[in-house]
GURO-938612 format. One record per atom (N, C-alpha, C): residue in one letter; x, y, z. Coordinates in steps of 0.2 Angstrom, whole numbers, plus 5000, padded with zeros to 4 digits. Layout:
residues N
AXYZ;...
***
This chain:
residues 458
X480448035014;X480148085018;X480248155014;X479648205016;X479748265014;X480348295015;X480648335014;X481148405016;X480948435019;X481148485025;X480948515029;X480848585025;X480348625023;X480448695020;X481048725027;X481248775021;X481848815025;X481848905017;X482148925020;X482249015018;X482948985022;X483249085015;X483849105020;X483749175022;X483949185028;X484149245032;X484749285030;X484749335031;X485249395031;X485649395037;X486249385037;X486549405047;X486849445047;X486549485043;X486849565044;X486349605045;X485749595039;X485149635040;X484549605043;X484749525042;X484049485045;X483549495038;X483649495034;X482949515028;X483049425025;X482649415023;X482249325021;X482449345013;X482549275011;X482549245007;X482449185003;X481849164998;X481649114997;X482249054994;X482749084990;X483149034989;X483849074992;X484649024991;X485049054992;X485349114986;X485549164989;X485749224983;X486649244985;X487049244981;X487749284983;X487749354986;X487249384984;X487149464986;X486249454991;X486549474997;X485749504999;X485549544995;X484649504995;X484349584991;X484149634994;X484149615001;X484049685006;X484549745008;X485249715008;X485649765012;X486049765006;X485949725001;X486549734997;X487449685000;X487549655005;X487849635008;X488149545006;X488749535003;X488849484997;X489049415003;X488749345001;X488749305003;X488749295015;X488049335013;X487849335021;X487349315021;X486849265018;X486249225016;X486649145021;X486249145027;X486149095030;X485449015028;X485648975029;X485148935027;X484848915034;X483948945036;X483648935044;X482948915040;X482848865046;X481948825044;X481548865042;X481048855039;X480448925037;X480148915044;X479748985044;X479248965052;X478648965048;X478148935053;X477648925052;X477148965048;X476848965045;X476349035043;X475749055048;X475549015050;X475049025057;X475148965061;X474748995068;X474648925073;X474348935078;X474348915084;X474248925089;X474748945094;X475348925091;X476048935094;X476349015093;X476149035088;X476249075083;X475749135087;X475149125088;X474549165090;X474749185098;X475049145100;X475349165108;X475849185108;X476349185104;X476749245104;X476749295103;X476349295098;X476249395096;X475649405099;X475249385103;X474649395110;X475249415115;X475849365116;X476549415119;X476649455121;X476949485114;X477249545113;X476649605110;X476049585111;X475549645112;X475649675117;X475349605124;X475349655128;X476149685132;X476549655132;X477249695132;X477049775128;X477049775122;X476849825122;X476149875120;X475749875125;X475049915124;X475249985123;X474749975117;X474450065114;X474550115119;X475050155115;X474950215121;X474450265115;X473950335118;X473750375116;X474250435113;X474050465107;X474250485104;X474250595109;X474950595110;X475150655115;X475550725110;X475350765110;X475750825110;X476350805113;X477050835108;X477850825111;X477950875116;X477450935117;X477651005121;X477250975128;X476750915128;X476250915135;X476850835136;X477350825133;X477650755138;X478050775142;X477850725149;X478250765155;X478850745154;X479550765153;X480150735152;X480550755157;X480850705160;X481550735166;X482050705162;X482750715166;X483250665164;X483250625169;X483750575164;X483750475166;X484250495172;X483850475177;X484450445181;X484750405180;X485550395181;X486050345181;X486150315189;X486050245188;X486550225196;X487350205196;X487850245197;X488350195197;X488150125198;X488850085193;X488950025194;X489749995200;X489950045202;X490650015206;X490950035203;X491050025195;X491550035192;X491750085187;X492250135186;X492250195188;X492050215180;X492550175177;X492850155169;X492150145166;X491950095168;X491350075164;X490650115167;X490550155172;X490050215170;X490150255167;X490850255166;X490950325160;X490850325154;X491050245152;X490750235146;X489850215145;X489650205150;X489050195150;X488650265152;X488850325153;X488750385153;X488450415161;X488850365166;X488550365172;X488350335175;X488250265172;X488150205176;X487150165174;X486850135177;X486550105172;X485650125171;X485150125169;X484850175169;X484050105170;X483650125173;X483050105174;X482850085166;X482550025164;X482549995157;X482850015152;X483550035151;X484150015147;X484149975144;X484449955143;X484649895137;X485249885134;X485649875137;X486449855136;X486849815131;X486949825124;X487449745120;X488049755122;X488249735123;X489049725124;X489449645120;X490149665117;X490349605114;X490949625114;X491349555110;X492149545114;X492449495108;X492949485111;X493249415108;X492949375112;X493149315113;X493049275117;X493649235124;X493649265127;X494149275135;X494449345134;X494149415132;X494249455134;X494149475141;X493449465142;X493549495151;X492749515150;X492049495147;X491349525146;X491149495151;X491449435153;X490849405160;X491249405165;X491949435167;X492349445171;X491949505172;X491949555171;X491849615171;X491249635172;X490649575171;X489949615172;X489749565178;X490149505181;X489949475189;X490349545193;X490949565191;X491149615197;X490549675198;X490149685193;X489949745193;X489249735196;X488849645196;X488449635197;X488449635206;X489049595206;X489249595213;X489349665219;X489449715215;X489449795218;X488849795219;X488249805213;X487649825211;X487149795218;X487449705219;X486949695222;X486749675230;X487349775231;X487349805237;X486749835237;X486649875235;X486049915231;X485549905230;X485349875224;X484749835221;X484749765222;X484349725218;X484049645216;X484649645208;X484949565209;X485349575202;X484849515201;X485149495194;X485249435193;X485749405186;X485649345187;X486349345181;X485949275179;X485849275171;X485849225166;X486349195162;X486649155165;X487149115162;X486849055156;X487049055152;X486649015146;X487448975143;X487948995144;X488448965142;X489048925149;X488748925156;X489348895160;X488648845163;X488748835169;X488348805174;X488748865180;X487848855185;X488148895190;X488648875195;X489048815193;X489448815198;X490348855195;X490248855188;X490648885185;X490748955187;X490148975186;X490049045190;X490349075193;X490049015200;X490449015207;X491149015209;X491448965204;X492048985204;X492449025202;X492149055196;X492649145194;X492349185199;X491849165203;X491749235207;X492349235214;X492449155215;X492649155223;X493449175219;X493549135212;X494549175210;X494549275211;X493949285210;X493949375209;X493849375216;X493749355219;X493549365225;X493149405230;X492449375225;X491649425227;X491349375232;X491049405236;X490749365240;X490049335236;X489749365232;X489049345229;X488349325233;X488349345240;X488049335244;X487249365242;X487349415237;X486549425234;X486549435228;X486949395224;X486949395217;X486349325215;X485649335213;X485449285210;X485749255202;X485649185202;X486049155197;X485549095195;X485449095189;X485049055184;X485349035179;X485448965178;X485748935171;X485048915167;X484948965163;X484348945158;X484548965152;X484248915146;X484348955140;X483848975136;X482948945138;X482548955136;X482149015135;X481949045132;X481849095134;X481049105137;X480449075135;X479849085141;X480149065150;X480649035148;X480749015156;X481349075159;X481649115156;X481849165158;X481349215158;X480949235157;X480449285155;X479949265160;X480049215160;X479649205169;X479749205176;X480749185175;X480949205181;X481049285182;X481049315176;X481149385177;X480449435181;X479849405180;X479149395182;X479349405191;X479649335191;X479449295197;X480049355202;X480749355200;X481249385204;X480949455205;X480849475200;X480749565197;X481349605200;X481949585198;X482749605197;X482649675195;X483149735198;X483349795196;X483749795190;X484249745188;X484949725184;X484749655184;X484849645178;X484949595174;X485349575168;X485849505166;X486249495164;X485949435159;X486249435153;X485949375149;X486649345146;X486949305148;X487549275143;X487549205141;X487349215137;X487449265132;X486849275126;X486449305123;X485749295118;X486149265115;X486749235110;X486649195105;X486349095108;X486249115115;X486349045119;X485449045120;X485249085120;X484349085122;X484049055115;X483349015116;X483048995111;X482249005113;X481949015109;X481049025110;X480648955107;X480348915110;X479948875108;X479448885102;X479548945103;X478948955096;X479348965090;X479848975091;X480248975083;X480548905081;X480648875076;X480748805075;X481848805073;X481848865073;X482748885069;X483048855076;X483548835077;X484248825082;X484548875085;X484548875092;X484848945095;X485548965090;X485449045092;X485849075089;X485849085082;X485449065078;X485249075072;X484849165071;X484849155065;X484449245065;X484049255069;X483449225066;X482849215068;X482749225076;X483349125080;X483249155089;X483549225088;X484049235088;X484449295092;X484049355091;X483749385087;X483349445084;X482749435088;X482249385087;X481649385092;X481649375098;X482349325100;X482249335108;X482749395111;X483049445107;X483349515108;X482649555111;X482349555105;X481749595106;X481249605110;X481049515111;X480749495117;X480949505125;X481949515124;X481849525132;X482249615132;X481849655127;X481949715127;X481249755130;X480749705125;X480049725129;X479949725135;X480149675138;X480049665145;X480549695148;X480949725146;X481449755150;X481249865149;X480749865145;X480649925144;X480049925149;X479449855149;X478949865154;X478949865160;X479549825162;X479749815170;X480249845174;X480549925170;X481049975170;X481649905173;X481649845172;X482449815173;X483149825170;X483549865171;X484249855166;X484249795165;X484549785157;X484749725155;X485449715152;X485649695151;X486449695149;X486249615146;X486449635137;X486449595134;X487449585130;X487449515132;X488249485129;X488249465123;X488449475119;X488649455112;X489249425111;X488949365106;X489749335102;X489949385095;X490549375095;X490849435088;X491049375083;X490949405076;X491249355071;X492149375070;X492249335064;X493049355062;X493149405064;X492549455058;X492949545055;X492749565065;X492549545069;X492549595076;X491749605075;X491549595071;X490749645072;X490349575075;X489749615079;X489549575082;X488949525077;X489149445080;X488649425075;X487849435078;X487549385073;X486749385072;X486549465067;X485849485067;X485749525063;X486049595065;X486149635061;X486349705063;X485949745067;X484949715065;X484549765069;X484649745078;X485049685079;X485149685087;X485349765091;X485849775085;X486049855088;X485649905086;X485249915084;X484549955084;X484149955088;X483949895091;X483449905095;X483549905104;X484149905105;X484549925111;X484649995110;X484850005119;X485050055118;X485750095119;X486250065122;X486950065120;X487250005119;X487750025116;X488049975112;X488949975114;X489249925116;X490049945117;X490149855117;X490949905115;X491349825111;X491849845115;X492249765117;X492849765120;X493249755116;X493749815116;X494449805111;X495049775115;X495649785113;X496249745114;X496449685112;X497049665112;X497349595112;X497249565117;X496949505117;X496749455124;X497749435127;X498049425124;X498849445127;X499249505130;X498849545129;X498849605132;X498449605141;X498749655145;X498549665152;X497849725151;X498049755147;X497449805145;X496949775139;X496249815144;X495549815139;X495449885139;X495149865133;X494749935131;X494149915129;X493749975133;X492849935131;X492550055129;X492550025123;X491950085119;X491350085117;X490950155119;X490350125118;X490150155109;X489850115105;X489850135099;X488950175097;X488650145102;X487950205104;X487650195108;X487350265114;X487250255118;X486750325118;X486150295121;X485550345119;X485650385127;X486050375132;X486050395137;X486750445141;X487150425135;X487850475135;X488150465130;X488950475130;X489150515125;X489250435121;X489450445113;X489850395109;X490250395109;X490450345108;X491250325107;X491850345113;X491450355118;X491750355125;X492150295125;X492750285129;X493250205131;X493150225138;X493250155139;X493550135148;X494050105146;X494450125152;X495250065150;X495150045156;X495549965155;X495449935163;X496149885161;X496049875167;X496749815168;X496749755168;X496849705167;X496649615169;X497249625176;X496849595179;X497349575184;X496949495189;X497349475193;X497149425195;X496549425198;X496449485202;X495649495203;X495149525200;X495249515193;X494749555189;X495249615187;X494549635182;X494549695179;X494749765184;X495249805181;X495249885187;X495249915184;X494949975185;X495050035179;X495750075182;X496050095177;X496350125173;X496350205176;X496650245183;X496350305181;X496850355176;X497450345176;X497750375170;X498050345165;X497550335159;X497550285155;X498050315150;X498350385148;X498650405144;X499450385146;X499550365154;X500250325154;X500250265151;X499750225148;X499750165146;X500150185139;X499950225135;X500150215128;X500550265125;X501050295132;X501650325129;X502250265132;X502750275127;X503050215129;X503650265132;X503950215135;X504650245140;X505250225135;X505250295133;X506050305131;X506550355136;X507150315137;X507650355141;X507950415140;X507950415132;X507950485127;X507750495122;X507350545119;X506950545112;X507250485105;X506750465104;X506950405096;X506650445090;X507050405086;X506750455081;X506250405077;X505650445074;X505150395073;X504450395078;X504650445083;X503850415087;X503750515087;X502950525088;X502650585091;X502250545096;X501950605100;X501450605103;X500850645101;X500250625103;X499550655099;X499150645104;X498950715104;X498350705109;X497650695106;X497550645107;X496750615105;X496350635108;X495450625107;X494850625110;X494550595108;X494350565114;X493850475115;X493450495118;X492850515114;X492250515118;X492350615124;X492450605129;X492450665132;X492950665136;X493550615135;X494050605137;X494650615134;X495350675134;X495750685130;X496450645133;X496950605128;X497150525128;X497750565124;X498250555128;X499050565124;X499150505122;X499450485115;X499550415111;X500150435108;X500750375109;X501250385106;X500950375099;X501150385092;X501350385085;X502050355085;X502050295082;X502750255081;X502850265073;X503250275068;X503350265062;X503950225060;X503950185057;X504550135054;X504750145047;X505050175045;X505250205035;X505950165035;X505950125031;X506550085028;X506550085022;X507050065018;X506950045012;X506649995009;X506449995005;X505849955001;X505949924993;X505849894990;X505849854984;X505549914979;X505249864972;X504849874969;X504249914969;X503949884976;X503349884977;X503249894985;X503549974989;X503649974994;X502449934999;X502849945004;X502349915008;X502049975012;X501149995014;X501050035020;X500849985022;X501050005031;X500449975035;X500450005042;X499749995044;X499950045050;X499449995054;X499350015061;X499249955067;X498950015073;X498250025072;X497850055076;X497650135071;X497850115067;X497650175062;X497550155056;X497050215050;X496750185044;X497250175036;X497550125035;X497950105029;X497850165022;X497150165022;X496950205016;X497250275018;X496950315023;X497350375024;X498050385026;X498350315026;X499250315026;X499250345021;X499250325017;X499250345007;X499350395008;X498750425008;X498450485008;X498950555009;X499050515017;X499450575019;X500250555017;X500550515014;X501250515012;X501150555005;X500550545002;X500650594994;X500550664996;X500150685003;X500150745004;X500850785005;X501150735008;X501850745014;X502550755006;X502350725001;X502850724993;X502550764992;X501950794991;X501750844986;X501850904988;X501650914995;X501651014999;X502350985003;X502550965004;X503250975008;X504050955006;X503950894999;X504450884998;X504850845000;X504150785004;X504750725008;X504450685004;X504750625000;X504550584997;X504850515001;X504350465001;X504550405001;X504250344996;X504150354988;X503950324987;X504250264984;X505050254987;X505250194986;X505550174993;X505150194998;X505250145006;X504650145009;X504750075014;X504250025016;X504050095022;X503450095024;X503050145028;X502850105032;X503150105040;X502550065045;X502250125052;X501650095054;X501450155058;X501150115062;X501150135071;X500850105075;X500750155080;X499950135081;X499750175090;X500050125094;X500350165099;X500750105104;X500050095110;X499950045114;X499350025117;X499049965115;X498849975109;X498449925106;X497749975104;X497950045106;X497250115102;X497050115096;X496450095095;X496350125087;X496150185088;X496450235082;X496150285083;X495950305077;X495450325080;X494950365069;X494650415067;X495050475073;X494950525072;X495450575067;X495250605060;X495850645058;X496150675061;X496150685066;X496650765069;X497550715071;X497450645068;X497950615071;X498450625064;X498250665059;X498650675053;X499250705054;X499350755058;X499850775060;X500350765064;X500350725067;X500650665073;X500950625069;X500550595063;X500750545060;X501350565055;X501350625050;X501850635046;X502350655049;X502250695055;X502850715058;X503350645062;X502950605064;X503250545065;X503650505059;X503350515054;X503650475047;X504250545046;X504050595046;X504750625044;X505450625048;X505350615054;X505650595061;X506150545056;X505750485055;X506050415055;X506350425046;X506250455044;X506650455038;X507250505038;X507150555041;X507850585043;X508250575048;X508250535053;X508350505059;X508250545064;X507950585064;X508050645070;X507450645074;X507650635080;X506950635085;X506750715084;X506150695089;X505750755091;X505950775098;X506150835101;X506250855107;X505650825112;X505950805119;X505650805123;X505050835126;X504650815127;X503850845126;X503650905121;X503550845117;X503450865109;X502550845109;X502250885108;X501550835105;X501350885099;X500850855095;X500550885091;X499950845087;X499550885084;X498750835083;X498350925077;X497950865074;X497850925068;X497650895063;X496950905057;X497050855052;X497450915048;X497650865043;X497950845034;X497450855029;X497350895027;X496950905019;X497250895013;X497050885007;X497550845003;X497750925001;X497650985002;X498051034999;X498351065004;X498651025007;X499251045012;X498951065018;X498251095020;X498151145024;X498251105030;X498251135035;X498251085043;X497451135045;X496951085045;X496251095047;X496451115057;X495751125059;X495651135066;X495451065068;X495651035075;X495250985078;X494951005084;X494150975083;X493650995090;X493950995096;X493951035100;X494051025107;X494851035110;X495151085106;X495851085106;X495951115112;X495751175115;X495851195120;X496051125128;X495651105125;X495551025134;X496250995131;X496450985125;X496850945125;X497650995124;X497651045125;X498151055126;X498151085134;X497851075137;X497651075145;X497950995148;X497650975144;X498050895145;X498650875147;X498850895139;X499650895138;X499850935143;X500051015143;X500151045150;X500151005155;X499650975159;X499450945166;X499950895163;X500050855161;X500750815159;X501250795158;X501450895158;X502150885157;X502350905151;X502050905146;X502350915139;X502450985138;X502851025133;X503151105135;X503251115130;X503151075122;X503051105117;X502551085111;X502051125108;X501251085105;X501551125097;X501351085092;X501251095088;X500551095085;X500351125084;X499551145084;X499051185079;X498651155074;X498151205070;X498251295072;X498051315067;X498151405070;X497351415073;X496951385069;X496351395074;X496251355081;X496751335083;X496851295088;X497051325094;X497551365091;X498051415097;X497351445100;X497651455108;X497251465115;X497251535114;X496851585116;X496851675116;X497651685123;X497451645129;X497751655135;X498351595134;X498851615133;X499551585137;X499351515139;X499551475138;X499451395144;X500251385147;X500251405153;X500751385157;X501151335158;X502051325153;X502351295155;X502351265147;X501951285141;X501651245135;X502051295130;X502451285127;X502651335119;X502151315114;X501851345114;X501351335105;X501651345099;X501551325095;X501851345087;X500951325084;X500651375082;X500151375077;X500451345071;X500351325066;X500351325057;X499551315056;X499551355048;X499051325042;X499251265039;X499851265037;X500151205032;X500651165035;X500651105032;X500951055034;X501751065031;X501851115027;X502851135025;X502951185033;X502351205035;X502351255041;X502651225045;X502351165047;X502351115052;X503051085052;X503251065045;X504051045045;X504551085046;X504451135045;X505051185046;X505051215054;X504451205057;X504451205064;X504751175068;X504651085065;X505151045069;X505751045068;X505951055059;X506751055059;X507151105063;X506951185063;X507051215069;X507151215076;X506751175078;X506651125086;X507351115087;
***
């Protein structure tokens, strides 16, 4: 028998390929060439598909940008407090939602509680592609929703979802998960480039023509990114990844773009036996409870999005070998470097024959420079042994010629700090407030030997 023609796909960019290659030639992207069935070149199966997605999307007339009538999008809350913030106020008439996770982090815990609020309000419905509805059923009655107007359909197909979405005409809609839907007119295996990209698309159209929010779930590969092809995240419209340890009692859900609010907003929420809860002050989660200063930790005030987050800084400096070790655990390895040659070169504190370890306590990543500061003062702490005094915070970047830069938004964050309790900031000069903050000692510096002589001082 013949061979089935087949190409390979891209699962990063989705770009074709006649034979296998080690390097896409689209994105440049080295051994991500999958091997999927070639589709058809024409047909009749093929002719009704994209007769489809014609009329999904009809020609619009070509408008002046100054004659479009433009408002702002309404948001509806969802119930939950955490996840309208990260979704910029809750969910918006044809949206489009990816969300991804590990796998038993809490992505379909989380969107029946919210489906179950919702469907006070509006028409939901929920597509399960991966349980049966009776699985459903029972994570609903252990969370303990009534689900008395939550519609539920086990489908994977996707004309047959796209039907019932016709037939329901749902305000919110839930698809778990796209790598689990398949299109009759494509010949690849769910969850392959090909389904996952064409039936994203597909049920984008009909969720842009039938203003229905949709919320699409995503499987993640090893590196945490989300599989199938990259452009899934382009053609939505926000995009958020659950973080944390699945051992951990805390989630973290960030949105990494959202055409309807801020980036890089978090929600924190809690596991608990009834579900998911948000978190309302989430900055107690990742200071940790010492009974009297250690030496080795700072606190830093972070910004997530439009939310300012006090993070302990842990530092470990011991002795080391040959070939000392960095590592750090919620922060960037390469800038560890970075800032330990800055911290030998403009200050004088060398450890280029000890082991360096760095951790945000919570399980926070954070990627914002302004955490440079926090970070050496925390390493100088743990090599002299001497703590930092009691409500000690400070945040600021590190330039590689000593200077301590400004970080955005300083003012909220040391209003934070303040309303927390903290009485002493170490802080950028262009950071210091005009007015006093009550109950807060500031110390400005330019440079990072500024900075250390401030603390040893303390």
């Amino acid at each position: 028998m013949a061979r089935d023609k087949s190409n390979y796909s891209c699962r990063d960019c989705g770009g074709n390929s006649p034979r296998w290659l080690g390097k896409c030639p689209h994105c440049g992207a080295w051994n991500t060439l999958d091997e999927v069935a070639a589709e058809p070149a024409a047909g009749a199966g093929k002719n009704r598909f994209q007769a489809l997605a014609r009329g999904l999307n009809a020609a619009q007339p070509v408008i002046t940008l100054s004659e479009i009538d433009a408002a702002e999008v309404a948001h509806l809350p969802t119930g939950q407090e955490e996840l309208d913030r990260v979704l910029g106020g809750g969910i918006v008439a044809g949206g489009v939602v990816l969300i991804g996770g590990d796998p038993g982090i809490g992505k379909s815990t989380l969107l029946l509680q919210a489906l179950d609020a919702l469907s006070q309000q509006i028409k939901v419905l929920y597509v399960t592609g991966e349980e049966s509805g009776a699985q459903v059923a029972l994570r609903a009655r252990r969370l303990g929703l009534s689900g008395a107007q939550v519609r539920v359909l086990a489908e994977i197909q996707l004309e047959n979802i796209i039907a019932t979405l016709a037939a329901e005409q749902p305000a919110f809609c839930v698809i778990d998960s796209i790598q689990t839907v398949y299109s009759d007119q494509l010949s690849s295996a769910p969850g392959s480039v090909a389904q996952v990209r064409e039936c994203a698309a597909q049920l984008t159209r009909v969720a842009k023509t039938s203003g229905c929010a949709l919320v699409l779930v995503g499987h993640v590969t090893k590196e945490g990114a989300l599989a199938g092809p990259r452009v899934l995240e382009h053609i939505v419209d926000t995009v958020l990844y659950f973080e944390g340890d699945t051992h951990s009692s805390f989630r973290l859900v960030r949105a990494i773009k959202n055409r309807f609010g801020a980036v890089n907003e978090i929600g924190v929420f809690a596991m608990t036996e009834r579900g998911l809860k948000g978190v309302s002050n989430p900055s107690a989660i990742f200071l940790s409870t010492h009974g009297e200063p250690v030496p080795g930790t700072c606190v830093l005030v972070t910004l997530e999005g439009t939310r300012p987050l006090l993070v302990e800084i842990q530092a470990l400096v011991d002795s080391g070998g040959p070939s000392p070790r960095r590592l750090s655990v919620g922060l960037d390895r390469d800038r560890l470097a970075m800032l330990l040659a800055v911290l030998h070169r403009h200050a004088g504190v060398s450890c280029m024959d000890q082991d360096v370890f760095v951790n945000a306590v919570g399980g926070v990543r954070i990627g914002e420079p302004a955490a440079d500061l926090a970070v050496l003062l925390a390493i100088q702490g743990s090599l002299r042994g001497k703590a930092l005094p009691r409500g000690f915070i400070a945040f600021g970047e590190v330039g590689l010629a000593g200077e301590v830069r400004p970080a955005p938004r300083g003012q909220e964050r040391l209003k934070e700090a303040a309303k927390l309790g903290f009485s002493i900031a170490v802080v950028p000069k262009a950071n210091a407030p005009k007015k006093p903050i009550e109950g807060l000692t500031i110390h400005a510096v330019e440079r990072i030997e500024q900075a250390i002589e401030v603390v040893r001082g303390l």
